[in-house]
Backbone as CSV, one residue per row, in Angstrom:
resi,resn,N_x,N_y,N_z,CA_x,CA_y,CA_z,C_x,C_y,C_z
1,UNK,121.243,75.866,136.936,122.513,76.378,137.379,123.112,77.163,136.214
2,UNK,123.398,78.135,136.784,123.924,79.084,135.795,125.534,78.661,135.089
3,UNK,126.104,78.997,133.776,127.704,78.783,134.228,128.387,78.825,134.628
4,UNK,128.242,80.284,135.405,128.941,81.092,136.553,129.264,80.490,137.439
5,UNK,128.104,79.894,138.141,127.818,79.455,139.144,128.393,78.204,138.986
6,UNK,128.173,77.314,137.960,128.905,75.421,137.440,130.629,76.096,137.384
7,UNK,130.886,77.299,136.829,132.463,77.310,137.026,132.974,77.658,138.249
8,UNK,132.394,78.169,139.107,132.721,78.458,140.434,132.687,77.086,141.352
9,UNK,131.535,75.936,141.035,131.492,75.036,141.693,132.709,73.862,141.358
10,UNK,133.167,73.818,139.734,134.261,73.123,139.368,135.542,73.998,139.871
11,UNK,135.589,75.249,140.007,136.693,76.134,140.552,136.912,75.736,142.381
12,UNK,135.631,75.250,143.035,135.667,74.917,144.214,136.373,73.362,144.285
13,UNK,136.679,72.560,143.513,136.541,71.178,143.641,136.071,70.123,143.785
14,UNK,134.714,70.852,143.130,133.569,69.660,142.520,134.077,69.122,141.318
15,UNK,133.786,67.916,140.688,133.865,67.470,140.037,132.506,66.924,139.010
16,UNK,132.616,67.462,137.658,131.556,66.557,136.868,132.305,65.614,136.052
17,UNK,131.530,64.075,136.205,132.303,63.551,135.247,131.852,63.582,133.886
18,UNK,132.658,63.294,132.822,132.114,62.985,131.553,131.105,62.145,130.991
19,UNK,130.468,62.085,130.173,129.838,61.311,129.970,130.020,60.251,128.573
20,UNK,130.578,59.418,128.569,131.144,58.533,127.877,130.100,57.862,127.238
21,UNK,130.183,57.996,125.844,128.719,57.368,124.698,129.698,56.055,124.237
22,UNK,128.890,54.795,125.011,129.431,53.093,124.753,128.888,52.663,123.486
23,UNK,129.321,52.500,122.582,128.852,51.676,121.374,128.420,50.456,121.318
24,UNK,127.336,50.463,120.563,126.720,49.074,120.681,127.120,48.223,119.903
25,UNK,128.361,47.882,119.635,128.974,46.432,119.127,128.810,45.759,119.895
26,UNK,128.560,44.214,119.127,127.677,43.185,119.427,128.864,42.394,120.007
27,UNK,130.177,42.800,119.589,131.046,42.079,120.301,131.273,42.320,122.138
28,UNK,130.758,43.548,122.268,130.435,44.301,123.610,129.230,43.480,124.088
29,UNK,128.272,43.504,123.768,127.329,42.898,124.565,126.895,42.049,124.634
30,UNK,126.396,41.487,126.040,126.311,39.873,126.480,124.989,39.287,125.514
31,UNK,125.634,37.832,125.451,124.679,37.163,124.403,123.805,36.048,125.045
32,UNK,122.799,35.757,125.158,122.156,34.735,125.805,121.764,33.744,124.993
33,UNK,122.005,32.343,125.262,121.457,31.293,124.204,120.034,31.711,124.330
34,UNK,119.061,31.133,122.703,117.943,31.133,122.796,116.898,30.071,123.592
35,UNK,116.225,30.289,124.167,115.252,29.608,124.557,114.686,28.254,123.233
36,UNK,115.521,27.304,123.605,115.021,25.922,122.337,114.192,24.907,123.151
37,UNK,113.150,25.235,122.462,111.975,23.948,122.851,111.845,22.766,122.257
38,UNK,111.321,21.595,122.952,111.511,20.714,122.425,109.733,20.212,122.476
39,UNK,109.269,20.757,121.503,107.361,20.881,121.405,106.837,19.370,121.410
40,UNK,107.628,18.248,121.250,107.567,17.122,121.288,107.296,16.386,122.423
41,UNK,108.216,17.120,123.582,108.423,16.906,124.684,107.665,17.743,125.783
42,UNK,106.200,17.078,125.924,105.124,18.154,126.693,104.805,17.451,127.876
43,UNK,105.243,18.450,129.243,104.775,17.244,130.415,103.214,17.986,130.945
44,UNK,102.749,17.285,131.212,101.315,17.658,131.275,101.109,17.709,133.094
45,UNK,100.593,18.399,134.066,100.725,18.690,134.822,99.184,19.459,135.557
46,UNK,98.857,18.754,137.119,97.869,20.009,137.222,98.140,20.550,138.811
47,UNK,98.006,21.600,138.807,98.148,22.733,140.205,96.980,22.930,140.551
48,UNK,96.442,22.827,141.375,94.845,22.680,141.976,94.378,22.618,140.696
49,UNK,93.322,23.247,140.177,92.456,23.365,138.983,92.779,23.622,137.997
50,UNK,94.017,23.975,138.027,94.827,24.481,136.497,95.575,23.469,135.695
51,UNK,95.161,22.960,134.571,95.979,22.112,134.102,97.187,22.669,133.275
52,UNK,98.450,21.952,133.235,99.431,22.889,132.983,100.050,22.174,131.730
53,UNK,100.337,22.597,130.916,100.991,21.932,129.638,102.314,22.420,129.270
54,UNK,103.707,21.922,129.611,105.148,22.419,129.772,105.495,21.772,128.322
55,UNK,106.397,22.940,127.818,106.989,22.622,127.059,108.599,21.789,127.589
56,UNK,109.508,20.849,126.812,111.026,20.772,127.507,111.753,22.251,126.837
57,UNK,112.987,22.721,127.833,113.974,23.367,127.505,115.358,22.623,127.040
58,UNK,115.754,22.762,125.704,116.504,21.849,125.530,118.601,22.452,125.633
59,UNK,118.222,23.295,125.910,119.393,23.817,125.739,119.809,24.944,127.507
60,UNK,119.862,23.858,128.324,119.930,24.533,129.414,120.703,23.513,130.518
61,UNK,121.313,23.877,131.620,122.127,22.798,132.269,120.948,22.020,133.317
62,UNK,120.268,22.210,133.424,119.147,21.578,134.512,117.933,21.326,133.989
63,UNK,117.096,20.378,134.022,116.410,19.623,133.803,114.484,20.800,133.817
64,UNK,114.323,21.839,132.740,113.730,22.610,132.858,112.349,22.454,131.484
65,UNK,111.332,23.064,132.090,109.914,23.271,131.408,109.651,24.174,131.570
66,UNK,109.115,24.567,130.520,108.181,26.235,130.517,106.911,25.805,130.158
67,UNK,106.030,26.431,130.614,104.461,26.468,130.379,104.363,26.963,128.994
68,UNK,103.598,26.330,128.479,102.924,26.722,127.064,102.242,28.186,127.027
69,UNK,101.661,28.298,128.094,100.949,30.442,127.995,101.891,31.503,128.237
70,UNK,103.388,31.419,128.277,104.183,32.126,128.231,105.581,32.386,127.781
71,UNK,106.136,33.594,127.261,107.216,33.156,126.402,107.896,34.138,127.326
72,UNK,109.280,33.307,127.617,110.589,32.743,128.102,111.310,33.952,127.828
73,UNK,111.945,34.954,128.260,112.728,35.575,127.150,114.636,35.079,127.501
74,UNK,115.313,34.947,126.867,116.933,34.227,126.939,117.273,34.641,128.232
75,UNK,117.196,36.160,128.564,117.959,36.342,129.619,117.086,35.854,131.054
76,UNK,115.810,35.710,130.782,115.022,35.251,132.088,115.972,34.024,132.521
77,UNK,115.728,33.176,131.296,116.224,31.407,131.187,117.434,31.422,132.027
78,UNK,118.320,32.035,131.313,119.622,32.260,131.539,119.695,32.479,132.993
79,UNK,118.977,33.589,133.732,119.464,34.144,135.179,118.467,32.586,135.833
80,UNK,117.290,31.814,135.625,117.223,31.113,136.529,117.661,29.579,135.856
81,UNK,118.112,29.250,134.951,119.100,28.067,134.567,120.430,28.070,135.915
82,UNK,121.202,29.459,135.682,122.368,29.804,136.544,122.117,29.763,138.069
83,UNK,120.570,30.005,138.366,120.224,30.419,140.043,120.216,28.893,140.483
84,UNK,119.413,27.931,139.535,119.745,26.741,140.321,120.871,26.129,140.362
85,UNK,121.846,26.531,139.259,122.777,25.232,139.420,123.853,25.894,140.757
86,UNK,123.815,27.158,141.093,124.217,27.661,142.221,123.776,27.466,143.451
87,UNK,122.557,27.340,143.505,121.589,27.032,144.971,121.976,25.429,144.873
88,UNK,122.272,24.865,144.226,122.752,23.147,144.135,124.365,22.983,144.360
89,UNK,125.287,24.046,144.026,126.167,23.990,144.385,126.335,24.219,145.798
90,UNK,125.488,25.425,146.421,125.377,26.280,147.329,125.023,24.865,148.531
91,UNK,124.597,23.894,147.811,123.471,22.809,149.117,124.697,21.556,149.142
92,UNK,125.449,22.012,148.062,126.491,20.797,148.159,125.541,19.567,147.535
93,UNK,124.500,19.530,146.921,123.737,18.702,145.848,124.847,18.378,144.746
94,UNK,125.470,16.948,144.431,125.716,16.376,143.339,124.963,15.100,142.884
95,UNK,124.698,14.787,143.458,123.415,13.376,142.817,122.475,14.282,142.117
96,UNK,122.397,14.160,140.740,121.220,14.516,140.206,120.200,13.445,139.694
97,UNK,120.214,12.385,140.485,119.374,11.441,139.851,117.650,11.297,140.375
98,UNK,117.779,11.955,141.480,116.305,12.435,141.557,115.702,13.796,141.891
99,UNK,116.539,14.734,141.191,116.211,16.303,141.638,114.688,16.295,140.999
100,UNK,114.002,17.306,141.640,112.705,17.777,140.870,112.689,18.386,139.299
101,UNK,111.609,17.940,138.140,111.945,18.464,136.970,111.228,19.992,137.688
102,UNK,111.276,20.715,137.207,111.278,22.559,137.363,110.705,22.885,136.148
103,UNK,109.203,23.258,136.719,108.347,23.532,135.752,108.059,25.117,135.863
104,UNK,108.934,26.007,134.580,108.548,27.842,134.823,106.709,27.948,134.102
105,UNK,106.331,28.957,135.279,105.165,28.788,134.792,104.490,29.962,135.632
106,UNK,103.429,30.614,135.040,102.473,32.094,134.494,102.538,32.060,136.339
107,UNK,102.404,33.123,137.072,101.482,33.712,137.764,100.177,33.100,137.964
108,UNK,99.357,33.291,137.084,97.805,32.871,137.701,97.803,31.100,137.430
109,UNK,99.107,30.407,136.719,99.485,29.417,137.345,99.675,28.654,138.349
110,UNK,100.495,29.666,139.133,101.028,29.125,140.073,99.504,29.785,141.293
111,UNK,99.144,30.659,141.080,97.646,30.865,141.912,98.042,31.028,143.181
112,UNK,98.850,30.634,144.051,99.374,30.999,145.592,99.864,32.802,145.790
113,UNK,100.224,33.063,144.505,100.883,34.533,144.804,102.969,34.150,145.033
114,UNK,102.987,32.796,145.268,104.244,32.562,145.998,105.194,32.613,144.562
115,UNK,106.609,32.432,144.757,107.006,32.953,143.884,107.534,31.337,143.723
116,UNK,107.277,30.767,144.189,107.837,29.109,143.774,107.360,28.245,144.589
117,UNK,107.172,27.019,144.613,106.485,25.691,145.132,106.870,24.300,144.780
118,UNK,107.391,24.108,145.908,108.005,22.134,145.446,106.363,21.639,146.102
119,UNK,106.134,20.463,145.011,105.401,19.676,145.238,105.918,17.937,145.365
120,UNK,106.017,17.676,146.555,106.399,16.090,146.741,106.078,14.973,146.084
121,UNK,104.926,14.696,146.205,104.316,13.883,145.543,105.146,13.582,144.359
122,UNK,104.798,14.651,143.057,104.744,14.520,141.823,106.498,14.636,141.619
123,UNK,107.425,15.624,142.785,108.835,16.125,142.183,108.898,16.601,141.538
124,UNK,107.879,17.813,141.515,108.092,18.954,140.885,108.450,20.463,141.461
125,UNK,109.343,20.887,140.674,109.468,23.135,141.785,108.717,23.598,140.238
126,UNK,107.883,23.787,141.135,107.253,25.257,140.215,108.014,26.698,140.225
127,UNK,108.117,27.226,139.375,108.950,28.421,140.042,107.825,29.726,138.757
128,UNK,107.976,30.530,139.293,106.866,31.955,138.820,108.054,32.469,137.306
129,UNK,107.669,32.494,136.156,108.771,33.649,135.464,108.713,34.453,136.028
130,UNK,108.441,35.282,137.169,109.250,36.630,137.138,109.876,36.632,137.835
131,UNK,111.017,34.887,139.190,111.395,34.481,139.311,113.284,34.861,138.618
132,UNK,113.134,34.852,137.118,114.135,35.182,135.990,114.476,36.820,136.150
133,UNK,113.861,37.775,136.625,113.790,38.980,136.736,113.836,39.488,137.793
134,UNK,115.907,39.876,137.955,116.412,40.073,139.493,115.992,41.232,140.513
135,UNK,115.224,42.074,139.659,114.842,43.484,140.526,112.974,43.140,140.837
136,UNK,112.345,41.954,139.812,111.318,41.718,140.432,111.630,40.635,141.537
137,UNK,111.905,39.841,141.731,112.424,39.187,142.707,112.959,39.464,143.660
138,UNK,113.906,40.404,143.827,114.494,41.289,144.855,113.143,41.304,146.008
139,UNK,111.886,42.062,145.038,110.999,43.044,145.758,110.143,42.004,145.734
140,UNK,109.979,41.072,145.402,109.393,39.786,145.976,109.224,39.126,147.303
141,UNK,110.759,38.755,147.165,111.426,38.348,148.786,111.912,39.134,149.289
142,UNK,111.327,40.416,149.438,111.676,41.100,150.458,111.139,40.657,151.948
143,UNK,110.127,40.056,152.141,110.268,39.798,152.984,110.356,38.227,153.752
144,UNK,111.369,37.699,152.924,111.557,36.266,153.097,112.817,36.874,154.048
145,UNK,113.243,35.457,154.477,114.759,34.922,155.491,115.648,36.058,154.897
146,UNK,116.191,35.883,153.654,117.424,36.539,152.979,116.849,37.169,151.838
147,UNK,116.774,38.703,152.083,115.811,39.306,151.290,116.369,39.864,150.151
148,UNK,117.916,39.808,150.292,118.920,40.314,149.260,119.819,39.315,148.330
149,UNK,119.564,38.053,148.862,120.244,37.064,148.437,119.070,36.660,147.053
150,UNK,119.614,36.570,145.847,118.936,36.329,144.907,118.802,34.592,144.628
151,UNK,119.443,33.869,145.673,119.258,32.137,145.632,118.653,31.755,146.823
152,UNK,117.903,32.895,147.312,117.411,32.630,148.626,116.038,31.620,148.132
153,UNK,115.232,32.009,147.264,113.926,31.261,147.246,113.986,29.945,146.377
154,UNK,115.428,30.042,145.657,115.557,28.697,145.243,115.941,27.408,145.843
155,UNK,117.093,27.881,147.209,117.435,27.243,147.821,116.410,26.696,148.922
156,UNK,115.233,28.113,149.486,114.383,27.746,150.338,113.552,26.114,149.700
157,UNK,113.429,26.280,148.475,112.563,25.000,147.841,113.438,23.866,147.802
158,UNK,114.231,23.900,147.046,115.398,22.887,147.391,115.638,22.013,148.766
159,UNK,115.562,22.955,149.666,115.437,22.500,151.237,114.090,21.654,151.720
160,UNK,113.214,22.105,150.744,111.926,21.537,151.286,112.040,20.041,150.374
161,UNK,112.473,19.946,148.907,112.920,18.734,148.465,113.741,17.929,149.430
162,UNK,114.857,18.296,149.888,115.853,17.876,150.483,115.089,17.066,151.553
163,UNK,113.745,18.061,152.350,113.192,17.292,153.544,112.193,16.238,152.718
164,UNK,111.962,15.923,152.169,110.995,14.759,151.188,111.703,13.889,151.168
């Protein structure tokens, strides 16, 4: 576009807006606790053929493990720490005395393709890391029940606890 042409289009009552350069002070941007393990605390676990070795999360509101073959990054933790204690609010869940421990764990982990799995027996939700990652998840459950609701697949598992 020529200028001519950009001043004739702002002369018509188009509008460009400005473009505003945000500084990256740290006081500006959101901070996520770190991912603190507790390497002491290893629950040992197997999913058909895969044996699974969880580390504890010690610094999180719900009762959480990460798999030893993958690293966690704060904000993953953070968005699914927050997804359950919402899908638990969301279920009207306050007894936490026998919720499932929630073991995050690899893809070729979890081996179904699914993006999470309560197992009865043991009382465990498996849930996928990329689970933590709202635009992979989005396009995940797209074609679940509630394909836009980002507590849709937590709550779906929850429900299946609930029926146990």
């Amino acid at each position: 576009m020529t200028y001519k042409n950009w001043k004739k289009n702002v002369d018509n009552g188009f509008k460009f807006e400005q473009k505003i350069k945000i500084s990256k002070n740290i006081n500006e941007e959101q901070l996520f606790r770190p991912v603190n393990l507790d390497k002491n605390n290893v629950l040992k676990s197997d999913r058909g053929n895969i044996n699974i070795s969880a580390y504890k999360i010690i610094n999180t509101k719900n009762n959480l493990y990460v798999s030893k073959n993958i690293e966690l990054k704060p904000k993953e933790l953070h968005k699914i720490d927050l997804s359950i204690t919402q899908s638990l609010e969301k279920l009207k869940i306050v007894n936490s005395d026998n919720l499932p421990t929630i073991v995050i764990i690899d893809s070729s982990e979890m081996q179904t393709g699914a993006m999470a799995s309560y197992n009865a027996i043991k009382n465990k939700l498996y849930i996928d890391k990329v689970i933590g990652n709202k635009v992979k998840l989005l396009e995940l459950q797209k074609d679940a029940a509630s394909p836009k609701n980002i507590l849709s697949t937590y709550v779906h598992e929850y429900i299946h606890w609930m029926d146990a």
